[in-house]
C-alpha positions in Angstrom: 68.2 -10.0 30.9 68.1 -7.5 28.4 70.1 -7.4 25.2 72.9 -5.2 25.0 72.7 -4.0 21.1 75.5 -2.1 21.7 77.9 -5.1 21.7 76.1 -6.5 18.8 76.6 -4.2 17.0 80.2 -4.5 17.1 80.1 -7.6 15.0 79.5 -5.8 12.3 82.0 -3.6 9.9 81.3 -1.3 7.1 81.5 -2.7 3.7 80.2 -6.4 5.2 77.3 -8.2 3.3 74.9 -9.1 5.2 71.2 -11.3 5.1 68.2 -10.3 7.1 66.0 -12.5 9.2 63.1 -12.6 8.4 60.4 -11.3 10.5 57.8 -12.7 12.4 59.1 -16.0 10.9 62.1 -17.3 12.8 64.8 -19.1 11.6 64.1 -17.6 7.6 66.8 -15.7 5.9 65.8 -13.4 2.9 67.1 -14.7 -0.5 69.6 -11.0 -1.1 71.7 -9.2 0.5 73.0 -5.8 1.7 76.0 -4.2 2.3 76.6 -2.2 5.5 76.8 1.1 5.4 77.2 2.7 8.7 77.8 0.9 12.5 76.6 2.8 14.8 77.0 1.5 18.6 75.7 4.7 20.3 72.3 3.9 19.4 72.8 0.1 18.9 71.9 0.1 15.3 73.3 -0.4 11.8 72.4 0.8 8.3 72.4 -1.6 5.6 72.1 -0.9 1.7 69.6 -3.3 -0.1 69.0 -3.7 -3.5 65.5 -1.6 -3.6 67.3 1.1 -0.9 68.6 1.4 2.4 67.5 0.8 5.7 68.2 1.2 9.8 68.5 -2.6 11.1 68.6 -3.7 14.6 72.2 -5.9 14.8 69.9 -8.9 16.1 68.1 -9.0 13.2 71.0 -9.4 10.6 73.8 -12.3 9.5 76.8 -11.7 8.1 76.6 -13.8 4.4 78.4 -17.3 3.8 79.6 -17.8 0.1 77.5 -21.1 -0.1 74.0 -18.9 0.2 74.4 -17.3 -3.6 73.2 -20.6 -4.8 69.3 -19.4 -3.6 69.4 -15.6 -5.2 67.2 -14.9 -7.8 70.4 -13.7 -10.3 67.9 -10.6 -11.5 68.3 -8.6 -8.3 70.8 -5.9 -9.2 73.9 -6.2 -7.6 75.9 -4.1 -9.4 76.7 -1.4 -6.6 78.3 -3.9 -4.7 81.8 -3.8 -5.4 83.5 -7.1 -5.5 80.9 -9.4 -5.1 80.3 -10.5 -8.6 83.5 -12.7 -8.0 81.7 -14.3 -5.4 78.6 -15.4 -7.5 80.2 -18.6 -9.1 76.7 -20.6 -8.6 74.5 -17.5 -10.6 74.3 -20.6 -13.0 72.7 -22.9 -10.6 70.3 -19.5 -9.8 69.5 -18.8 -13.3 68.0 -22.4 -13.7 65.8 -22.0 -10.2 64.0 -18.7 -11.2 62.3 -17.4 -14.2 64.0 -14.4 -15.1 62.4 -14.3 -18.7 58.8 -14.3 -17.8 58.9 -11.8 -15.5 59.2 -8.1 -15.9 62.4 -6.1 -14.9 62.9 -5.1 -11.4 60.0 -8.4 -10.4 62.3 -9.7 -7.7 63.5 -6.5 -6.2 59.8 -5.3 -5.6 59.3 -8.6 -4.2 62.2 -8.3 -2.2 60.9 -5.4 -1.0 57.2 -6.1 0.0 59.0 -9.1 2.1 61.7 -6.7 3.7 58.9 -4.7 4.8 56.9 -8.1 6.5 54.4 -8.5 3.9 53.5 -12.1 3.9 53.5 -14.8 0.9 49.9 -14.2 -0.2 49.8 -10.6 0.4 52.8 -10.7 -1.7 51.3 -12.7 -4.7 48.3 -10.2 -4.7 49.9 -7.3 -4.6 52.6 -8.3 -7.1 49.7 -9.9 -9.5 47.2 -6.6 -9.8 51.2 -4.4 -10.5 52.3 -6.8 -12.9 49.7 -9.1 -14.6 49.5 -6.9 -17.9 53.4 -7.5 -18.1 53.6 -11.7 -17.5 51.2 -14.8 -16.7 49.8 -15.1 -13.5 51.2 -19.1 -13.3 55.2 -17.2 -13.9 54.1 -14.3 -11.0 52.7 -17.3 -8.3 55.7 -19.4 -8.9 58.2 -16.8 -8.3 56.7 -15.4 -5.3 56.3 -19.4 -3.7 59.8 -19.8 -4.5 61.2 -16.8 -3.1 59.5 -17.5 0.4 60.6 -21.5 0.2 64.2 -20.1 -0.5 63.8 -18.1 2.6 63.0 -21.4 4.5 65.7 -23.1 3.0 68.4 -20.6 3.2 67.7 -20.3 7.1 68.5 -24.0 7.2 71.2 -24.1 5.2 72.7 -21.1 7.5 72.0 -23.4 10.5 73.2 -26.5 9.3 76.6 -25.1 7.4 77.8 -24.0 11.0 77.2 -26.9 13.0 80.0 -27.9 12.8 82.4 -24.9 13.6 85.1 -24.9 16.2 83.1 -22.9 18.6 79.9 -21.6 20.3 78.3 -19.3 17.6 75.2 -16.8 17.3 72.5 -19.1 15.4 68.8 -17.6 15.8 67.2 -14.1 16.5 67.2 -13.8 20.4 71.0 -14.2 20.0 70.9 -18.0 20.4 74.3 -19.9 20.2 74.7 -23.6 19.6 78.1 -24.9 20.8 79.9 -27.6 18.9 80.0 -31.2 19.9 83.5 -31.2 21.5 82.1 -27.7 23.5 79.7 -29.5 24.9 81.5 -32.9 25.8 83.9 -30.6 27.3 81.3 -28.3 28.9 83.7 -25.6 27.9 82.3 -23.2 25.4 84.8 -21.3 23.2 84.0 -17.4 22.5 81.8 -16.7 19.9 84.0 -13.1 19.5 87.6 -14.2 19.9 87.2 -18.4 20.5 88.7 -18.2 24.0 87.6 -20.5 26.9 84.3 -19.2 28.4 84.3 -19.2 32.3 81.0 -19.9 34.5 79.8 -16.5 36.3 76.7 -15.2 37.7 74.3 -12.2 37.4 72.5 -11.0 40.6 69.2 -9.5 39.4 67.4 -6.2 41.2 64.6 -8.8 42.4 67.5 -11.1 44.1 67.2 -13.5 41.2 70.8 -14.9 39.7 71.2 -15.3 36.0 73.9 -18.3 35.1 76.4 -16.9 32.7 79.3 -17.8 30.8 82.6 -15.1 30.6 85.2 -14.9 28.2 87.8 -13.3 30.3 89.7 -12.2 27.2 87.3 -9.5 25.3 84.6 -10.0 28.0 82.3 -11.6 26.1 78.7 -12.5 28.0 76.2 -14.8 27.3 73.9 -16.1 29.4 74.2 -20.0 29.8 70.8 -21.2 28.7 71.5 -19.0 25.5 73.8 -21.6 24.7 72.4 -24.9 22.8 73.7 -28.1 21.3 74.5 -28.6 17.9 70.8 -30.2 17.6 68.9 -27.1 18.9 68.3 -28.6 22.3 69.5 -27.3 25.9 72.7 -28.4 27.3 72.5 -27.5 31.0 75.8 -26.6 31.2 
């Protein structure tokens, strides 16, 4: 069943922040953030502002931000042109103690940011920021900062994972468009809707090749998942 992008994008808004997954490694969100720009639902995609410039996203591929996340940032990635959200960074503290802001150059982290936007991998990363910036700080200072900022990516994806088990009902969770439902959801069997947290119904999909797809239906904003989408609050299939 293909995924309609369309109604993805719709969870987004302009002026959200937002984290991107990271690709080819799932589960991994990138330690900054973006701001959206533009939703645009004809074409199923959105435009995000990052802090080294602004790109066209697919909707599947972003999250919007949870205050807890700011912990991870590396504090020298300009966020100046995002209005409002220096009231937000209460833990820059507990950033400025992870990351060595010192001993690397100016503008370190948003090239590295960058390079990893773009799918450039963790040694790639070290190599190409070592031969730009060796002249400017130790290579021990440029190694450390680059392991870190991948191992930040690990670890914010499982934070983002594990701050939501929890929630009051079935939520997006992975790239694919994976929910997990709650405890009580699945005790229940009755999945609430990830849009507007009404009762999801049981319905089915009759494919061209005569196959049937098992879906769940909000019959309030007509929400549709398909049923093996949604997971348990460990990761594992229901079979709902």
């Amino acid at each position: 069943m293909a995924i309609d992008y369309w109604a993805l994008t719709k969870d987004f808004e302009v002026g959200d922040f937002v984290q991107k997954f990271a690709p080819a490694r799932r589960g991994e969100l990138f330690p900054y953030y973006g701001r959206v720009l533009a939703v645009m639902p004809g074409i199923g995609f959105v435009d995000v502002q990052w802090p080294f410039g602004a790109s066209r996203e697919s909707p599947e591929d972003l999250v919007k931000i949870a205050p807890e996340m700011h912990q991870l940032m590396p504090p020298s990635i300009d966020f100046g042109y995002y209005g409002g959200l220096d009231t937000k960074r209460k833990t820059a503290t507990k950033g400025s103690r992870i990351w060595r802001t010192t001993e690397v150059p100016p503008g370190f982290h948003s090239e590295l940011a960058k390079l990893a936007h773009g799918g450039v991998g963790e040694v790639r990363a070290y190599d190409n920021l070592w031969h730009r910036f060796a002249s400017y700080s130790d290579g021990e200072a440029i190694r450390d900062e680059v392991e870190k900022f991948y191992r930040a990516s690990r670890n914010l994806g499982r934070m983002f994972e594990q701050s939501w088990v929890e929630r009051t009902a079935t939520y997006w969770s992975a790239q694919g468009r994976k929910h997990r439902a709650t405890r009580p959801e699945v005790e229940s069997r009755r999945p609430l809707c990830p849009r507007c947290k009404g009762e999801m119904r049981k319905t089915t999909y009759k494919m061209e090749e005569a196959r049937r797809v098992p879906l769940f239906a909000c019959p309030s904003c007509l929400f549709i998942i398909k049923r093996d989408d949604i997971l348990g609050p460990d990761g594992a299939p229901v079979g709902w």
